[in-house]
N, C-alpha and C positions, 0 to 999 in steps of 0.2 A: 544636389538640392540647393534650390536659392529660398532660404528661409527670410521672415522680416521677425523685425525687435520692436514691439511698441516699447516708447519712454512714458513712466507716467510725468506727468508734469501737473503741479510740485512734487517733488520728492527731494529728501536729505534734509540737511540744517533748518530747523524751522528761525526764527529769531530769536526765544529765549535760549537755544542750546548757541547758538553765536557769542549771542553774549556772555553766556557764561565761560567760554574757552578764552572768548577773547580778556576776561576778569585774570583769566590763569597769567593767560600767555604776559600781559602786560605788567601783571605785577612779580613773574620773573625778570622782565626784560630792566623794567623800573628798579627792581631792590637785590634781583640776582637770586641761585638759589640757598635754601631750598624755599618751596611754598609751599606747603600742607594745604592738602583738601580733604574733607569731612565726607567719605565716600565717592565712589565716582563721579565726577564732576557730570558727564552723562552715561548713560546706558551703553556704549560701543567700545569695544576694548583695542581698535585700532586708536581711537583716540586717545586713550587714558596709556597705551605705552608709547605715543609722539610725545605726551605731557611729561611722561617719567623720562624722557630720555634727555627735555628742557631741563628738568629739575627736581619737576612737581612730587611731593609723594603725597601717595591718596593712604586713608585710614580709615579705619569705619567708625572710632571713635574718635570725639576731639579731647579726652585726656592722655591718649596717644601723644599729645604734640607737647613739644617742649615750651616754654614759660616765655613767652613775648613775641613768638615765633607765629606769622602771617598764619589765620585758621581760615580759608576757603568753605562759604555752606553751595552743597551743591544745587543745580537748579531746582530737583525736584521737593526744594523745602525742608525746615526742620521746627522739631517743637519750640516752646519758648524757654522750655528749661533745657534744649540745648545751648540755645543763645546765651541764655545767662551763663552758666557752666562753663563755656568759654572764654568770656567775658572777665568771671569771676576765678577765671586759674591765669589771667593776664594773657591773653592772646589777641593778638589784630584781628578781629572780627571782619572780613569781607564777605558779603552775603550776595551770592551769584545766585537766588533763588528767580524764579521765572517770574516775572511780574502779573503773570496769569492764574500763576498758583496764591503768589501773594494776595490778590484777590480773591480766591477764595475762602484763604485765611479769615481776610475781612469781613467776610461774611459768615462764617464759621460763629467766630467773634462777637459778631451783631447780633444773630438769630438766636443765641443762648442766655445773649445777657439781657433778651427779651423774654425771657421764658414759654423758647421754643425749644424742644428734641430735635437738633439733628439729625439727617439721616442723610449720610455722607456715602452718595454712590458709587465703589469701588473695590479691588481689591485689598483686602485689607493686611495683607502681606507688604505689600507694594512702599515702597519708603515715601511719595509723594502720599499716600494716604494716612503714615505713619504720623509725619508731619502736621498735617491737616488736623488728626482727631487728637497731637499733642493741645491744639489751641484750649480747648473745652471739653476735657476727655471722659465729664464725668453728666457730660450735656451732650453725647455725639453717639449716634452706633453708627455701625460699619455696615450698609447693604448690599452683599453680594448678588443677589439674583431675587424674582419676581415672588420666588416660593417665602424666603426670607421679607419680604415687604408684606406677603399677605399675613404673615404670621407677627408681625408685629403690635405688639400690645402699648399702649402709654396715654396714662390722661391729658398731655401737653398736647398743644399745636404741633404740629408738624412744618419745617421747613427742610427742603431739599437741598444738597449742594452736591458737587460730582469733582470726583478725582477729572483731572481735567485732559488725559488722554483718552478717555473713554469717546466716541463720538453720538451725535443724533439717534443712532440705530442702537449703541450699546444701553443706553438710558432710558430713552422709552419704555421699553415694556415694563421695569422697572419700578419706574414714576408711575406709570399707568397701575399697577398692582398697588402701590400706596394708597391712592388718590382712593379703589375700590374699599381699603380696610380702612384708613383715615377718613374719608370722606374728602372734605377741603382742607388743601394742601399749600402752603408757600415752592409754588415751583423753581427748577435751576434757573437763570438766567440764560437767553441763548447762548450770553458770548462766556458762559461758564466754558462751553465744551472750548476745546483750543483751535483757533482756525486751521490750524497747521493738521491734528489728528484727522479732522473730517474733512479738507479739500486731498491729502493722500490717499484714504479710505474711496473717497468719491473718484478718483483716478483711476485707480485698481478698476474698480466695478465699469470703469469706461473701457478701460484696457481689456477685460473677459467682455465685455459688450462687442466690442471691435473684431474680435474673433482670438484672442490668445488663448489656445488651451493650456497653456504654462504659466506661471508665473512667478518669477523671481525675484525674493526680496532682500535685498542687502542687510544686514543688521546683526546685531547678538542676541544671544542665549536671553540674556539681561533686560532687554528693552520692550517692555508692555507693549510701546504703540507696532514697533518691526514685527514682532509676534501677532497679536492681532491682524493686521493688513494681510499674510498667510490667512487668518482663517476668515477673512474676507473675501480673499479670491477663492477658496475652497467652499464656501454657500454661495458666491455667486457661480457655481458651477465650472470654475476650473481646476486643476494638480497644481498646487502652487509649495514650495519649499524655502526655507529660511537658509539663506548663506551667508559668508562672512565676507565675500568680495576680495581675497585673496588666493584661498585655495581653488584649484582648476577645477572645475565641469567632470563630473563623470559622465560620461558618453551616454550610459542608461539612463542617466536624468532626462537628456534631452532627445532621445528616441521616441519619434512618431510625433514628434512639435514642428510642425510647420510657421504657428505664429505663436512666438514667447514677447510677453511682457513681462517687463521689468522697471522694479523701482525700490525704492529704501526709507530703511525710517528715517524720521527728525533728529536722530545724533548717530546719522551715517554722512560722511563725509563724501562728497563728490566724485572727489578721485576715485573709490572703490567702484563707482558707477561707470566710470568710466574705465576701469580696469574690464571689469565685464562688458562693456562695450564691445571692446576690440577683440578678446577672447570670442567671443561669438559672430565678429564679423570673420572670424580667420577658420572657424570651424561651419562656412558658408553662409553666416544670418546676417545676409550683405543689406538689406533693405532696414533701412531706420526710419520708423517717422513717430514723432513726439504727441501723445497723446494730451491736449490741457482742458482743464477742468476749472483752473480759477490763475487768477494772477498774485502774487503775493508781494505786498510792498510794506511790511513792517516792522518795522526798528525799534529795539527798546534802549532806554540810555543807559548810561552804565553809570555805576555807583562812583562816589565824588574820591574813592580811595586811588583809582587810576584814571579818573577824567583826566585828558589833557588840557589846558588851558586855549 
């Protein structure tokens, strides 16, 4: 059998997980180790043991870290009384937070000290939302789903803000249940949702459009957005499965797939993608062709603790 591989295209490192590895990597290289990070710097744990193997050791608190020693915040955000906390036990504060999320922050921030109710869409497990509702936690609820928005009680205005891997499709109905129990709402911003979450999500759904009844997504246990995209390809009507991009293929997985697509989350590294590449061109899915949905050309700068001159 000569099988084909849609790629989605984008897929892997969005920008802000760049940046954040590149904050790691640079300020080992620069000061040597070790460099503490304040949880996984992202979501993939192929990443997080190339970082330990540099130096880096991850923690899930920062009074874990010893007294002057580099504190790493990861991208997905953290409260303000982490910062402080930090700060305040003598540690080098480098903040590898996504400049996306930090915007939200922003707005977190804004809409409370106007006296508005947050209603902060996401899961509320989730550490980038952990973060977010540290900003104003006593001005912010957590809405997980549309049931929770209609049930909603409070005399304040309401303003919208969204965990920012969520995409178009996870919000809406959401927002739209609000708007019905609030009446008039302060909506998310478009560019609230992250370009990276929704042009991957929109791939996938081209790649089951195209004809893949598989579809395989690189990523970990860990990563909201890698998880999602599975259950994206699974409403848009294909079998799609979460892998890690190193272990092999079980045979049964890929029984009765003629056209497998495949792609990874935002803090899946390339290489893994291309380990499954070749894996599946050897076990006959000779045919490749790159499925694109958007072009992505965006860089964020990196903080002035490891700018280069």
């Amino acid at each position: 059998m000569s099988g084909r591989v849609l790629l989605a295209a984008p897929r892997s490192f969005c920008a802000g997980v760049d940046r954040a590895i590149e904050i790691v990597e640079r300020l080992l290289e620069q000061h040597g180790a070790p460099v503490y990070v304040r949880h996984q710097i992202v979501h993939n744990e192929h990443v997080v043991r190339r970082l330990e193997q540099l130096g880096a050791v991850f923690v899930e608190d920062e009074s874990e870290i010893p007294e002057g020693e580099y504190c790493v915040l990861s991208a997905h955000g953290v409260a303000p009384s982490v910062k402080a906390n930090a700060e305040r036990r003598g540690l080098r504060v480098v903040d590898a937070t996504c400049p996306l999320v930090n915007k939200v922050h922003a707005e977190a921030r804004r809409y409370a000290d106007s006296g508005h109710l947050v209603a902060l869409v996401g899961h509320k497990n989730h550490v980038e939302v952990i973060g977010t509702m540290g900003e104003r936690p006593d001005s912010t609820v957590v809405i997980e789903s549309p049931e929770q928005a209609r049930a909603l009680e409070t005399d304040k205005p309401v303003a919208v803000i969204t965990q920012t891997t969520l995409s178009l499709d996870d919000v809406a109905p959401i927002v739209e249940a609000l708007a019905e129990s609030q009446g008039d709402l302060r909506r998310p911003h478009a560019d609230d949702i992250c370009y990276a979450t929704q042009n991957r999500q929109d791939a996938v759904k081209a790649m089951v459009a195209d004809g893949a009844t598989l579809v395989l997504v690189i990523g970990s246990q860990t990563s909201s957005n890698a998880v999602r995209l599975v259950e994206v390809a699974q409403a848009a009507g294909a079998d799609a499965t979460l892998i890690d991009g190193e272990t092999r293929l079980g045979d049964v997985l890929l029984e009765g797939h003629e056209t497998i697509g495949l792609t990874a989350g935002a803090s899946t590294p390339e290489q893994l993608v291309q380990n499954v590449v070749r894996e599946l061109a050897d076990r006959g899915y000779t045919t490749l062709e790159e499925i694109t949905v958007a072009k992505e050309h965006v860089n964020f700068r990196l903080p002035k603790e490891v700018a280069r001159a």
